[in-house]
C-alpha positions as CSV (number, residue, x, y, z in Angstrom):
1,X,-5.7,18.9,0.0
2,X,-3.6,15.5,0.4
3,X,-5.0,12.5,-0.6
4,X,-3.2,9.4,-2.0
5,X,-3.7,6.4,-4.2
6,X,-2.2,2.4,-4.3
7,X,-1.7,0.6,-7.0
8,X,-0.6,-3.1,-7.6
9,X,-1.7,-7.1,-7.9
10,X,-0.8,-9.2,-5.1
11,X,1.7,-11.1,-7.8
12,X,2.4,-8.8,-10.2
13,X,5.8,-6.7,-10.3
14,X,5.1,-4.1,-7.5
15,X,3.0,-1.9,-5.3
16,X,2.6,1.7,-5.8
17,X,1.6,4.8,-4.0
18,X,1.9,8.1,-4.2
19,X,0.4,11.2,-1.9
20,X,-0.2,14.3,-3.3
21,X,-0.3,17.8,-1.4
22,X,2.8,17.3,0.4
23,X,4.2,20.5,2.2
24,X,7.7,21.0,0.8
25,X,11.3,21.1,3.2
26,X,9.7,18.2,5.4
27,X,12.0,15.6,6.2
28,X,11.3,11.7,5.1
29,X,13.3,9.3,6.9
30,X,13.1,6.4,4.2
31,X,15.1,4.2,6.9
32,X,11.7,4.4,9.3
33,X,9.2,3.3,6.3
34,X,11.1,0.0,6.2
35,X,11.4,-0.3,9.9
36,X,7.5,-0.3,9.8
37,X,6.7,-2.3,6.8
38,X,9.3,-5.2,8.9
39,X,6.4,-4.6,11.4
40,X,3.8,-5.3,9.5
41,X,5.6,-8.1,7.9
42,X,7.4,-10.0,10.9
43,X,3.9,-10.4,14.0
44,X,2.9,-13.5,14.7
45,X,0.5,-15.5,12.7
46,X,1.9,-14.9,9.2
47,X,1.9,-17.2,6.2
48,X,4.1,-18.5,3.9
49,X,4.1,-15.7,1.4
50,X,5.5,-13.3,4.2
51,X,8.9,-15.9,4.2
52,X,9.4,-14.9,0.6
53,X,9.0,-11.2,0.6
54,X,11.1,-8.5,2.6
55,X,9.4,-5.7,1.9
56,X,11.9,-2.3,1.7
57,X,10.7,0.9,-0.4
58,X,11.7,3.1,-3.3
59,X,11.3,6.6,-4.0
60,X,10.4,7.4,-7.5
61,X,9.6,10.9,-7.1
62,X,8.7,13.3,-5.2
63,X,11.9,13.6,-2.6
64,X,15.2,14.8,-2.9
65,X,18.2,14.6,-0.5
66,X,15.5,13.3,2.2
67,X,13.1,16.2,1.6
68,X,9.4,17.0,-0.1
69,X,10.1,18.4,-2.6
70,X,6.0,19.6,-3.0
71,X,5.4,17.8,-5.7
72,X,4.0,14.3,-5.6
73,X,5.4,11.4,-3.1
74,X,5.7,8.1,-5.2
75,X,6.4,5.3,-3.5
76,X,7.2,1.6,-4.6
77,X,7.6,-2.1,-3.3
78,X,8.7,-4.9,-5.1
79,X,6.6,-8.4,-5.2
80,X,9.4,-10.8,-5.0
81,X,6.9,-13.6,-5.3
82,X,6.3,-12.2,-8.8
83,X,8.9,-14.2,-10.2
84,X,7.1,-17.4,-9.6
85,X,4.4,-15.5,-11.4
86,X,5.4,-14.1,-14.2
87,X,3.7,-16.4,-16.9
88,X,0.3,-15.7,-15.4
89,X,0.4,-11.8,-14.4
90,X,2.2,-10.7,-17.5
91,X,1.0,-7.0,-18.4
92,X,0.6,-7.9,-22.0
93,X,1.4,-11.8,-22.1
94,X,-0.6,-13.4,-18.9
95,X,-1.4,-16.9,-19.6
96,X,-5.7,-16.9,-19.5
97,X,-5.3,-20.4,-20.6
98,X,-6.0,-21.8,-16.8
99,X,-8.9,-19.4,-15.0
100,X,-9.8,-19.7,-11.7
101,X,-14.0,-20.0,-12.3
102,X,-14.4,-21.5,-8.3
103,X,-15.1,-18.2,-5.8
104,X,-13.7,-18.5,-2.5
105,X,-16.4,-17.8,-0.2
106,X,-16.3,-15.0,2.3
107,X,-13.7,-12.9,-0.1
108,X,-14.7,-10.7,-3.2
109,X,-14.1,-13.6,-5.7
110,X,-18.1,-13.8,-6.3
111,X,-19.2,-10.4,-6.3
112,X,-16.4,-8.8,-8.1
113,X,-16.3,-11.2,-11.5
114,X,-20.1,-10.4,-11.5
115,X,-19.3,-7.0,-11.1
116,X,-16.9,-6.6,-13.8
117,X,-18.0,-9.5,-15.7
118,X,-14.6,-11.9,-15.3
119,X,-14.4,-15.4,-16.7
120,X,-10.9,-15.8,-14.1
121,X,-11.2,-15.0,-11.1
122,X,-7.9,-14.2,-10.6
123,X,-8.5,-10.8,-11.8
124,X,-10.8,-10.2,-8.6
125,X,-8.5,-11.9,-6.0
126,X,-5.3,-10.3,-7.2
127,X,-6.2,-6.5,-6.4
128,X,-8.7,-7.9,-3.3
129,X,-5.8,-9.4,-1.4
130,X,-4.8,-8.4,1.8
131,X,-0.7,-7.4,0.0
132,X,-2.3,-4.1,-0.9
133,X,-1.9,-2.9,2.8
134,X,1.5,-2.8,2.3
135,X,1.8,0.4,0.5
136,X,-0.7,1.9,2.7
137,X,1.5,0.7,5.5
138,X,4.1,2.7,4.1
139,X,1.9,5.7,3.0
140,X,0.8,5.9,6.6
141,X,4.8,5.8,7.9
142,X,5.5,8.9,5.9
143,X,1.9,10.3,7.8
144,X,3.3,9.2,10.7
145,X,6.9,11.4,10.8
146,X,4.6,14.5,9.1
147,X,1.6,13.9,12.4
148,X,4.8,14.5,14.7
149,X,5.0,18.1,13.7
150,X,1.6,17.9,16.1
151,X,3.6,15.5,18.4
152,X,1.3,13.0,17.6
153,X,2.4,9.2,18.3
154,X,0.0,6.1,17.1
155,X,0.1,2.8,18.9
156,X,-2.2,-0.5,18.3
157,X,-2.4,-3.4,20.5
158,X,-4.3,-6.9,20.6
159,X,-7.1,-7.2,22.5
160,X,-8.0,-11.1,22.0
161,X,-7.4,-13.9,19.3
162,X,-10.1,-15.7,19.6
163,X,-12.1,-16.7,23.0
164,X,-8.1,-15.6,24.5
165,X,-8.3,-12.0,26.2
166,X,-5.2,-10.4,26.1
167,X,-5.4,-7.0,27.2
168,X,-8.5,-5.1,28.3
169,X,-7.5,-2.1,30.6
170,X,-6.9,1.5,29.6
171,X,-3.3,2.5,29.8
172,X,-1.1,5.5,30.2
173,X,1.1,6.3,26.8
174,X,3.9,5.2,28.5
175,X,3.0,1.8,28.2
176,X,1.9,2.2,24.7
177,X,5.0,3.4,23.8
178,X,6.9,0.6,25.6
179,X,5.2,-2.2,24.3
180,X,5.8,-1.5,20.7
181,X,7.9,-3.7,20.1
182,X,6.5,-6.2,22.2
183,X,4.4,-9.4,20.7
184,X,0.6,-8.3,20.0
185,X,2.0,-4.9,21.7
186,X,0.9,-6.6,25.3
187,X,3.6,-6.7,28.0
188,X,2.5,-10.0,29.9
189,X,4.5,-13.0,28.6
190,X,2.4,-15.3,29.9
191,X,-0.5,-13.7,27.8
192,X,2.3,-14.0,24.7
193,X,2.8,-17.5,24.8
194,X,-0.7,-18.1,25.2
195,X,-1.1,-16.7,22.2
196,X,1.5,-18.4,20.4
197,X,0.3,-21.8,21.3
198,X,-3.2,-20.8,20.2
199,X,-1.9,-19.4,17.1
200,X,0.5,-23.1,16.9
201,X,-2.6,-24.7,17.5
202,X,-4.6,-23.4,14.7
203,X,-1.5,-23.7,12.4
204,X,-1.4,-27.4,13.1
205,X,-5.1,-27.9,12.8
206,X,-5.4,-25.8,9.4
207,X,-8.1,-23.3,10.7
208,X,-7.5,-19.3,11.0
209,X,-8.9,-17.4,14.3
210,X,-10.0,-13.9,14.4
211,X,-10.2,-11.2,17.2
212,X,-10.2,-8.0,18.3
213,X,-7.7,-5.3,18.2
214,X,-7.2,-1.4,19.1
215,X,-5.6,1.8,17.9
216,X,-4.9,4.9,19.2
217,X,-3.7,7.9,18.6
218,X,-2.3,10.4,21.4
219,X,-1.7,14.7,21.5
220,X,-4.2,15.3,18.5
221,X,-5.2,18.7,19.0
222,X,-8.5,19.7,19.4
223,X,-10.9,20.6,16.6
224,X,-10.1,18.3,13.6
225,X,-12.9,17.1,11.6
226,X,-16.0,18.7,11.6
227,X,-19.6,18.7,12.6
228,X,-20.7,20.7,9.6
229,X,-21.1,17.9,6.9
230,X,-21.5,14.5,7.3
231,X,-18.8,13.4,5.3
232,X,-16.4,15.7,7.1
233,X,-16.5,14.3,9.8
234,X,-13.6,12.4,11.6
235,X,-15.5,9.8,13.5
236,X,-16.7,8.5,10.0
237,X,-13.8,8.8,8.4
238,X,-12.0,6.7,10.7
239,X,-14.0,4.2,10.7
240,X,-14.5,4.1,6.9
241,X,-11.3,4.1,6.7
242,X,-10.4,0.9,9.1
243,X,-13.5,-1.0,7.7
244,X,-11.1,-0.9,4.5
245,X,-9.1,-3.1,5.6
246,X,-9.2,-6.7,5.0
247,X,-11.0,-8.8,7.6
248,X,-12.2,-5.9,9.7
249,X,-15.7,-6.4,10.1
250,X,-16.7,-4.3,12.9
251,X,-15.2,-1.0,14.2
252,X,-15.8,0.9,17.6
253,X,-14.4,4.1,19.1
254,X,-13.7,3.0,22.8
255,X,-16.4,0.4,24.8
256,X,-19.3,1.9,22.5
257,X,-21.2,-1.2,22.5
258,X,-20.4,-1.4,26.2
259,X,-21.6,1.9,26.9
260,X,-25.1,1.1,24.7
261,X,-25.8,-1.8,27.3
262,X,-24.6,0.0,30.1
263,X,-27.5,1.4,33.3
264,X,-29.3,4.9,32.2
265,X,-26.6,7.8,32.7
266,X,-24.8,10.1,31.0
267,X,-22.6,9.2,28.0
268,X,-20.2,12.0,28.0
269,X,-17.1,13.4,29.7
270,X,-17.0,16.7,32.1
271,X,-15.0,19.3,31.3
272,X,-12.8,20.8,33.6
273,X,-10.1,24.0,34.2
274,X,-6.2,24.2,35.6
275,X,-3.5,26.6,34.8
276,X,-1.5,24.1,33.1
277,X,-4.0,22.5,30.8
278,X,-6.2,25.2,30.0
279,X,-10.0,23.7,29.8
280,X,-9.7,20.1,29.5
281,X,-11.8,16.7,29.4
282,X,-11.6,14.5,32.2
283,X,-12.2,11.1,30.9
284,X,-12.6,9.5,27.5
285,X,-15.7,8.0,27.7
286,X,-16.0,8.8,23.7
287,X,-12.7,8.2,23.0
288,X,-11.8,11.3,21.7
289,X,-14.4,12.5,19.3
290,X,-17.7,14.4,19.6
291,X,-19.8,15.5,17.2
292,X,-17.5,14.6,14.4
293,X,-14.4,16.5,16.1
294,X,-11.6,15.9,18.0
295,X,-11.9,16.6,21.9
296,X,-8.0,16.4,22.9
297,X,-8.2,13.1,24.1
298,X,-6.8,9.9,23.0
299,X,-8.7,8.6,19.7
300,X,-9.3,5.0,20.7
301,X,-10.6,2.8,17.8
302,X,-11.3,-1.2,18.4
303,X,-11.7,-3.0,15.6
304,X,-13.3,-7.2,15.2
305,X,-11.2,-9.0,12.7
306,X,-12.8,-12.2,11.1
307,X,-10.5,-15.7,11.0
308,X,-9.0,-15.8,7.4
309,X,-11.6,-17.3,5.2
310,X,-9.2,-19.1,3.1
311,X,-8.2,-21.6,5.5
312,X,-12.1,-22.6,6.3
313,X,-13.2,-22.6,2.2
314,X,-16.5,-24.1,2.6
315,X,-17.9,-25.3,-0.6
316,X,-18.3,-23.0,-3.5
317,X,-19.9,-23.6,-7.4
318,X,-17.8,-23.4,-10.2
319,X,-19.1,-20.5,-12.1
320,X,-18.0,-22.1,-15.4
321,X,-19.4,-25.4,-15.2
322,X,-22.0,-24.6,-12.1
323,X,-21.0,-27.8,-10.2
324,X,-20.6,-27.8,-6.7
325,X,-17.0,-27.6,-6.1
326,X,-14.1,-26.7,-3.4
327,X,-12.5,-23.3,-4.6
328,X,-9.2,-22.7,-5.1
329,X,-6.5,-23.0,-2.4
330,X,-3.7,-19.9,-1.9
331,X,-1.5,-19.2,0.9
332,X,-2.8,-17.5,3.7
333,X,-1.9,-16.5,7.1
334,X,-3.4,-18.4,10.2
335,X,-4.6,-14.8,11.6
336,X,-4.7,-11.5,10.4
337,X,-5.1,-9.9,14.1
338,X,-1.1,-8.9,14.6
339,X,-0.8,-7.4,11.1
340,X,-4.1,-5.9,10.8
341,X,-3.2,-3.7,13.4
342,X,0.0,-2.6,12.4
343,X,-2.0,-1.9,9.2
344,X,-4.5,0.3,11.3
345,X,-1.8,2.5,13.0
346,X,-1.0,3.6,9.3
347,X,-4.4,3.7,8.0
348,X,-5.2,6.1,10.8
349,X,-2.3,8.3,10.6
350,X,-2.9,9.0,6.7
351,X,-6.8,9.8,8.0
352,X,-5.4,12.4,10.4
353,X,-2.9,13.4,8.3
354,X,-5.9,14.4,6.2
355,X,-7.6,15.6,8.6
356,X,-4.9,17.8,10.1
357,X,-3.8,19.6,7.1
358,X,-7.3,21.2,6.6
359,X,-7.4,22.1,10.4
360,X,-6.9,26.0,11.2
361,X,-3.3,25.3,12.5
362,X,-1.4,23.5,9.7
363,X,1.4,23.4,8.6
């Protein structure tokens, strides 16, 4: 069975991760984890913290001369920002002397000090951030290069920021593939500056916007998941596992909530035969699951992303003194839309990865 684990405080030293039920003799091209961390790092809409950091990783065990070694994958990241830190996220020494008592509404600053029952905030906020997806981005790029032994290739894109619609149609992977590398992985540069200026705009004015992204993921064979137990199967794993991300508030597997509105019919896919494909799908009305399994089509996950909540505060009450209060002010980025989906691609290739190494044709 793999599964993995992060650990880490948005300023303390580090993040780490490590994955565990690795095959051994599979090749990890460290060079490729950094490639996609810089993608999570360099999309448009990012804050100040993103100007201090470069994220790059380290293997502390697990690998040796570029190969699994079986035992488990640890992975590191350093917090440059931690040096401005120190004094406060100390292990042993962290000044306490200055709490943060003001929750920021719309994060887990309220319900996690009641939870655990924190004076300072800080304790709640540090682990809550949005940094942690950094280590799952990099979990997910070793999933990635182990989900090509299936040939499988992940792509996200951006649907909309906002009221701005930037890319609605089904494509070919082609066109995934292509765009890649392209701003809010949509080929239309008028769509791009649009989005630029809207994203300068809300910069300027000191508001966030949210929006709507999707993922996909192509050649996934057919089969994984299951319709046996609930909690095996892949739809709601998926989306469990993108509703983990920061911001996402809603998650759909293609037009679902189209589909819902949509004139009586049927809401499936026919299912056809040629020499070359075998029996085969035509369509993807469900976007590539049924019944908890994968049909051979592309998986197609959208996913609603709420503006960043620490650029619109609100008013909060100070949990020390009970006053009414504004809460505490940290950096934040003007949208999380571009990064969030680099953050998906990941977060759905270790779900697969999952997935895939319990199917009857792994490894």
């Amino acid at each position: 069975m793999i599964r993995f684990l992060t650990a880490g405080e948005s300023h303390g030293p580090g993040l780490t991760g490590i994955i565990e039920g690795l095959p051994a003799g599979r090749y990890i091209d460290i060079g490729k984890i950094d490639e996609e961390l810089a993608r999570r790092q360099r999309v448009p809409g990012r804050g100040g913290r993103m100007d201090i950091e470069s994220d790059r990783v380290r293997v502390l065990s697990g690998l040796r001369g570029g190969y699994t070694l079986g035992s488990p994958l640890t992975l590191s990241i350093d917090n440059k920002d931690h040096v401005n830190w120190k004094a406060q996220m100390d292990a042993v020494h962290g000044a306490t002397d200055n709490p943060v008592t003001a929750p920021r509404p719309g994060h887990a600053d309220f319900p996690g000090a009641v939870k655990y029952g924190f004076a300072d905030i800080r304790n709640v906020l540090e682990r809550a951030s949005a940094r942690e997806t950094a280590m799952r981005t990099a979990l997910g790029a070793v999933a990635k290069q182990l989900l090509a032994h299936w040939g499988i290739e992940i792509y996200s894109r951006v649907l909309a920021l906002g009221p701005l619609a930037l890319d609605g149609a089904t494509s070919e992977l082609a066109l995934w593939r292509d765009r890649v590398r392209q701003p809010y992985g949509v080929g239309d540069k008028e769509l791009q500056r649009q989005a630029d200026e809207l994203i300068a705009q809300c910069r300027r004015e000191g508001v966030s916007v949210g929006g709507v992204f999707e993922v996909a993921a192509f050649n996934v064979p057919v089969g994984w998941g299951s319709y046996v137990h609930w909690d095996r199967r892949l739809d709601a794993q998926i989306a469990g596992a993108l509703m983990s991300i920061p911001g996402i508030k809603g998650v759909e597997f293609g037009q679902a909530f189209a589909l819902a509105v949509s004139p009586p019919g049927t809401a499936g896919d026919e299912l056809a035969w040629d020499k070359e494909r075998g029996v085969h799908y035509v369509g993807n009305v469900n976007a590539g699951l049924a019944g908890g399994t994968t049909t051979g089509q592309p998986i197609l996950a959208r996913c609603a992303v709420k503006p960043v909540p620490t650029l619109m505060p609100g008013l909060t009450v100070d949990l020390r003194s009970k006053k009414v209060t504004a809460p505490l002010a940290e950096r934040s980025d003007t949208t999380m839309v571009p990064a969030a989906a680099v953050v998906a691609e990941h977060v759905l290739a270790l779900t697969l990865l999952v997935a895939g190494h319990s199917a009857p044709d792994r490894y």
